[in-house]
N, C-alpha and C positions, 0 to 999 in steps of 0.2 A: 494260303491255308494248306494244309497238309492235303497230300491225293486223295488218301483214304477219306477223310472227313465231308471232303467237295465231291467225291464217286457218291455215298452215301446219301450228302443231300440231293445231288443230282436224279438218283431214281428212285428218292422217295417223290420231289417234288411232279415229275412224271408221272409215277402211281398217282398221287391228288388230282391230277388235272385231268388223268385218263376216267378215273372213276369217277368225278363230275361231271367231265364231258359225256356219258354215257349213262347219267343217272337219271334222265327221263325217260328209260328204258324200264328203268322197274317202277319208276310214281306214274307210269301208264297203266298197272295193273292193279292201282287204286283208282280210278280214274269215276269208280261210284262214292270213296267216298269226299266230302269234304272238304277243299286245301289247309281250312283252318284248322280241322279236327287229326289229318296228317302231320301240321304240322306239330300240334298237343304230342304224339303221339313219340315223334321223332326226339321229342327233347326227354320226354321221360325214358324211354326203350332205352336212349343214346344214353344218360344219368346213369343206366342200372348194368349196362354194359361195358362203361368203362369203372364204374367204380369196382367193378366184380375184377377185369383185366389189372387192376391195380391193386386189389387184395392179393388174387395170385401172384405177384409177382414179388409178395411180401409183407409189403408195411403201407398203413393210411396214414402213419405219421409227415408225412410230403404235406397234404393236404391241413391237415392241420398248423403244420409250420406259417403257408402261405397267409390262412386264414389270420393267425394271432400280429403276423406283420404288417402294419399300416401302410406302406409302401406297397406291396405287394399284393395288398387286400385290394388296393385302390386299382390298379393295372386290370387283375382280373376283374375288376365289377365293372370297367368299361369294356373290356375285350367282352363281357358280358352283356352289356346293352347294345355294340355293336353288330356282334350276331346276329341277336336276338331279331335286333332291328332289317337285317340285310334276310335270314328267314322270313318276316313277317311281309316284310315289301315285296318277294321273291314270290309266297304261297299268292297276296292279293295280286299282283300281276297277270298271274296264269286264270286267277278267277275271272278277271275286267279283259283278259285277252287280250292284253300287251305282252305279248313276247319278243314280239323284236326288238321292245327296249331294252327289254331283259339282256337281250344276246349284246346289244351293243351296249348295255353297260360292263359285263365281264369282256368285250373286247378293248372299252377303255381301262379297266383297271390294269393292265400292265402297266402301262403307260405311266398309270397313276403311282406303280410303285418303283418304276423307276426313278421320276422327281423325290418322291417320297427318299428313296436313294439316296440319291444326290445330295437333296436339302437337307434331310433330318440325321442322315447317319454317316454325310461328307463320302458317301462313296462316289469314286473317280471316275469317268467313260471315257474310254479311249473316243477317236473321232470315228474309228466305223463303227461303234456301237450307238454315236449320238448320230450318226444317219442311219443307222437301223431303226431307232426310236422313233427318226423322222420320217423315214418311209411309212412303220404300223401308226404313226400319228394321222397322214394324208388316208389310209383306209378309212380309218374311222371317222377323219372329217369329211369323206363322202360317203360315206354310209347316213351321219347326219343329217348332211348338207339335203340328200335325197327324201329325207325323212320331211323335212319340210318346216320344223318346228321346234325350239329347244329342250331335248326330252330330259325331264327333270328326275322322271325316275329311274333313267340311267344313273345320270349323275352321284345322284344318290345311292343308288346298288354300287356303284364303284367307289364311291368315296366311304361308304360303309365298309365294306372288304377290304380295301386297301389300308384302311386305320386298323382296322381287326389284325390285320396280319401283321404290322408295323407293332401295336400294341406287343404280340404272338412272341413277336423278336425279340423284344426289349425287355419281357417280364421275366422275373424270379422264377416264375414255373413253367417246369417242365409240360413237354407235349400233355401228356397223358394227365397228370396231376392238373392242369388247366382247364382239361376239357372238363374233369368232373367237377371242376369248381363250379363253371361256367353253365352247365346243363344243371347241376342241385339249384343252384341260384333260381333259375327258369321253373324248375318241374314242380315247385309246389302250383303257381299258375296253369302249368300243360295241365295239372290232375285237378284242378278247378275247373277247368274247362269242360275237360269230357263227362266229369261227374254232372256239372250242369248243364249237360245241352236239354234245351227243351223239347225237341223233338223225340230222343231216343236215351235216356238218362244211362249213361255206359256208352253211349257212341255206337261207333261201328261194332267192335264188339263182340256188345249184346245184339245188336240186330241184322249181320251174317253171320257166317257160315266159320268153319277153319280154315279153310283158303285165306279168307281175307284177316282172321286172327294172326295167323303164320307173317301172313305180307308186314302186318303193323307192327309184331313184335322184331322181327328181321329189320325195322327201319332202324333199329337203335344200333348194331353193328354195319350197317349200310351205310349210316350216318357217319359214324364214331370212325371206321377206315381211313373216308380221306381228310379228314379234318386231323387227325393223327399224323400223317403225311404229309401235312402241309405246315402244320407245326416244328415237325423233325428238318423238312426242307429251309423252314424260315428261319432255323435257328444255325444252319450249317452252310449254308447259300449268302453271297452277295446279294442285298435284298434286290439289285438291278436284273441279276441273273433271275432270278424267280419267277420277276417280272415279267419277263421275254418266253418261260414257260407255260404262264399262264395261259397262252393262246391256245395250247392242247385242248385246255376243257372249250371253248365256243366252236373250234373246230369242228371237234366232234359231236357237239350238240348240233349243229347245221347240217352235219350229215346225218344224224339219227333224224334230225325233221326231213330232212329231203328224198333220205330213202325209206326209213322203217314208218315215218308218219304223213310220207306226201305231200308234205309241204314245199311250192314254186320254193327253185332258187333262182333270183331276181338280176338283172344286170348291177343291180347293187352291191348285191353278196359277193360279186365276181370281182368289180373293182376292189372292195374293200379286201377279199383272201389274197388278188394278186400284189398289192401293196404291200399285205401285213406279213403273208409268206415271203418277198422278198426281203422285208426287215428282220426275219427271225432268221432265213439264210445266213444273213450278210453278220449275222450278231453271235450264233455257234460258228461262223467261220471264225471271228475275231476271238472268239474264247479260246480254239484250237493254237493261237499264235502265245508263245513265249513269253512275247512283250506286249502280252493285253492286261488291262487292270481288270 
């Protein structure tokens, strides 16, 4: 692929994983209210901020295009249930206090999109990039293995993302034009939601303050950033390369728990980093060479 094209996807797909890996930094300063009512909140804000970024920048006729093509209609309305799905699974985990499945299913989704790679889009791996794969493979099957148990909702958060962005790649729509397809779809639901809660009818809201007004409508370009970035990165990137960048965001979510939230880092965490950081070494080394696919 041309320099320019692969430079571009390159620090977009960075930008995505940096701002996800660092995005329990600010849903800490919801932390009264919700996960279900944040997540309502996210999909509508995110709806009304990128449809507005796509007025500016001219024409909604994108969006309509995608809507009237049956092909195209069908792509987004899955890349829309799969979201949807991998937010939903994402907010209930933090509520039931599984996070560390959490964290080990975004450390299997590289993994998962580089098969995804391979199988579904014939992309090639040189042999140090399929022992890179194998090395971040053995982290995460001791991180498992340590777990004790088959955790299913990994699985699932990663086989969710990993079709989403697969989906992301292969569809008629562009970054942006997607996203708002994707969230309109969603927000008649989010604003069912909030309008119904029995507790406090308007949600958060109505019952704080502007602190937390500010926090909720800021979710929708919070949101709308890295998903933007990772759209741009999947459509310009080797989906195997992506893959291998993915690891930024769990990264740095292990460090936001271990330093800004205090949470133990475990002899687990330590096997699983020193594994998968030697596979992400061993895998920009091999990009750097001439003769790497």
């Amino acid at each position: 692929m041309p320099a320019p094209r692969a430079s571009a996807g390159l620090w977009a797909g960075v930008g995505a994983y940096g701002l996800w890996g660092v995005l329990a930094l600010y849903w800490k300063l919801l932390d009264h209210v919700s996960p279900s009512e944040i997540l309502a909140h996210r999909v509508f804000w995110c709806f009304l901020f990128s449809l507005l970024v796509l007025r500016a920048r001219g024409t909604l006729q994108p969006v309509l295009d995608i809507l009237r093509d049956p092909k195209a209609r069908r792509a987004v309305a899955l890349a829309t249930l799969l979201i949807g799905a991998n937010w939903f699974l994402f907010i209930w985990a933090v509520a039931e206090r599984r996070v560390t499945e959490v964290s080990l299913g975004y450390y299997m989704n590289p993994i998962l999109n580089v098969v995804l790679g391979a199988v579904v889009l014939g992309e090639r791996l040189s042999r140090a990039r399929k022992v890179a794969v194998v090395l971040a493979g053995l982290g995460v099957a001791a991180f498992t293995i340590g777990l004790g148990y088959v955790p299913w909702l990994s699985l699932v958060l990663a086989g969710t993302f990993g079709f989403y962005g697969l989906v992301r790649k292969t569809a008629a729509a562009g970054p942006l034009v997607g996203l708002v397809i994707e969230t309109m779809l969603l927000s008649p639901l989010a604003v069912l939601y909030v309008l119904l809660l029995p507790e406090t009818p308007g949600g958060a809201i109505a019952a704080h303050g502007w602190g937390t007004t500010a926090l909720l409508l800021l979710a929708g370009p919070v949101t709308a950033a890295p998903l933007l970035l990772f759209a741009t990165a999947a459509r310009k990137l080797p989906y195997s390369t992506l893959g291998m960048l993915q690891y930024i965001a769990p990264t740095l979510q292990l460090a936001c728990a271990v330093w800004a939230f205090r949470e133990p880092f475990t002899p687990r965490h330590a096997v699983t980093f020193a594994f998968v950081w030697l596979g992400v070494g061993l895998y920009a080394w091999s990009a750097r060479r001439p003769s790497s696919t």
